[in-house]
Structures are given as C-alpha cells and as structure tokens.
N, C-alpha and C positions, 0 to 999 in steps of 0.2 A: 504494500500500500504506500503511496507517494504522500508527502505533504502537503499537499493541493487536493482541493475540491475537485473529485470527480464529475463530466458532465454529461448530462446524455440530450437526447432529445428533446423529452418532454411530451415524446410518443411511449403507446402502452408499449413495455418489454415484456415478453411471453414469459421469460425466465423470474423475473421478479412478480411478474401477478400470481404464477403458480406458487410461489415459495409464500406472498403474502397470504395466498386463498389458503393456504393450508394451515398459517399461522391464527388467519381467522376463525377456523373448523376448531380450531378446540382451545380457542379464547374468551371464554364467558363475558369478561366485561364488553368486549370489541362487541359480540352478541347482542349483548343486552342493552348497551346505548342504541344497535341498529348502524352503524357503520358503513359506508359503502367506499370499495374504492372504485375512482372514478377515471384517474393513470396511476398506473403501478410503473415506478423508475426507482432505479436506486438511488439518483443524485438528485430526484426530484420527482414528488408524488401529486397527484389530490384524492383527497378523502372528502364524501360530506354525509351529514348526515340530520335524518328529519327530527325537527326539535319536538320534542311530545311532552305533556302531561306529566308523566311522571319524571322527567327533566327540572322542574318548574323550583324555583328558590318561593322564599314567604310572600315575593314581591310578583311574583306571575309571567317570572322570565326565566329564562335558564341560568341555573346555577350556577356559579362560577366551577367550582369544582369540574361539575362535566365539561364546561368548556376545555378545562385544563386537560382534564383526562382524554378529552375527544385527539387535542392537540398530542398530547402524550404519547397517546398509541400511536399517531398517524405517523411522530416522526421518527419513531424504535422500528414501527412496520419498515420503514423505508431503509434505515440503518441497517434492520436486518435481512433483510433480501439483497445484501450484498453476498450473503452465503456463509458471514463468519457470527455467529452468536456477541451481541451486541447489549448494553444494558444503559438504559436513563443516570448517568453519574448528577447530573443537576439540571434546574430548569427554570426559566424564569417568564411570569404570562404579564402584559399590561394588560387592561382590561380598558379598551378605550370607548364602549355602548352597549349596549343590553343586549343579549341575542332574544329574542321574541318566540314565545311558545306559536306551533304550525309553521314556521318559517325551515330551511333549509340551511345549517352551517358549513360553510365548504374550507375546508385547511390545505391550500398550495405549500408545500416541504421542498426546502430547499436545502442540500448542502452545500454550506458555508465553507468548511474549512477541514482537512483533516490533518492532525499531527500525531506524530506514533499512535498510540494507542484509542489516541480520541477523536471523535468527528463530530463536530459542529453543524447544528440543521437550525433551520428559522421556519416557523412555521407562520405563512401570513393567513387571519382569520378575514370570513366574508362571510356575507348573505346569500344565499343565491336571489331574495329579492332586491336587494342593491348591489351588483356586480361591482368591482371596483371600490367599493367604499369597505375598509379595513376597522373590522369590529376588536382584532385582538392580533398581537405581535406576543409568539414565544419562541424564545431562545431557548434550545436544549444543548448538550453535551454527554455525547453517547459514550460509554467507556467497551471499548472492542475487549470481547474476553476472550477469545479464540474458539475454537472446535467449531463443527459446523450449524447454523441456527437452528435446524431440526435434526433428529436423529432419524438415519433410514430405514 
C-alpha cells in the first residue's frame, strides 16, 4: 500500500460491491438502519439510506447517533473492500442541519489519504431531497489490521 490516496473511478467495481454485499449479509446494524449501497469503490463509495421512524431523536429528526453510525459503516465498508481487514481507529461528524424523518440520506466516501497502516476517508452527508446541499462532514481514520476482511 502507497502513501497516497488511492483513486478509482467512481464507477461500480464488481470486486468491491461483492466483498461489500457480503459484508452487508451478516451485518445486523448495516440491516437494521436499511443501508443501501449505491457505488461500491474502494477509494470512493455512496451509500444512502431511507430515514424512518424509528430513526427519529425527541425532536422528530434523525438522531444524530444514526447519522454517525450511517457514516460509520459507509466509510469501514469502503476501507474494507480493499481486501485487507480494516477497523474505525477515530472519527469525527459536524453536524451542520437536521436530516428529516421520510427523506433519503446519501454519504459520498472519499479517501483522503493513506499512510502505513492508516487511511483517511471523508464522508460528505446529503439529502437526496437537496442534492448538493451538505447536511454533515465526517472524518474517519481507519487503522488496517491485516488478514483478509472476510474469511473464505
């Protein structure tokens, strides 16, 4: 692995949606929020997923939490479908507008940066009702442990 951010397309890779879909099959919480990915890349993904009801904080928007966790998964998914088992070392979410219960949140995963052992993803938050307009920015830093992300 190089110091530099890998970069791909930004088209689906067959290689990385299989290794995601798999990762999804027996992920209860990726489940249970209802996750969808939408391009599977290594060096860059989107995920989104429909905001429901039992999503909802005291105030009748999504909870920050799931936002975070939404972003969470989206950007370990993408870290590890690089093929090497991959873990959330830290992560930081601004929280810049409410995501609104029925609405649709889409996380674009980008990696940033990789040095030895770590790699750096940004996940930018949207609407799918306001394209373009950025509801939440999180920084993650994924700590690569080795071995392969699944066992065969």
């Amino acid at each position: 692995m190089t110091d530099r951010a890998a970069t791909d397309t930004g088209a689906d890779d067959p290689q990385a949606r299989a290794l995601k879909d798999a990762m999804a099959a027996i992920n209860p919480v990726y489940r249970w929020l209802g996750i969808e990915i939408e391009v599977a890349g290594t060096a860059s993904a989107r995920f989104a997923m429909d905001v429901k009801e039992q999503h909802a904080n005291t105030f009748g928007v999504c909870h920050g939490g799931i936002v975070f966790a939404f972003a969470d998964l989206a950007l370990g998914f993408t870290c590890n479908a690089r093929g090497e088992r991959a873990a959330t070392a830290s992560a930081s979410i601004e929280f810049l507008k409410p995501v609104p219960l029925g609405d649709r949140l889409v996380g674009d995963v980008i990696c940033t940066a990789l040095s030895g052992r770590n790699a750096y993803y940004d996940v930018v938050l949207s609407l799918a009702s306001a394209p373009g307009v950025t509801v939440g920015l999180v920084r993650g830093r994924m700590r690569l442990t080795g071995g392969p992300t699944l066992a065969t």
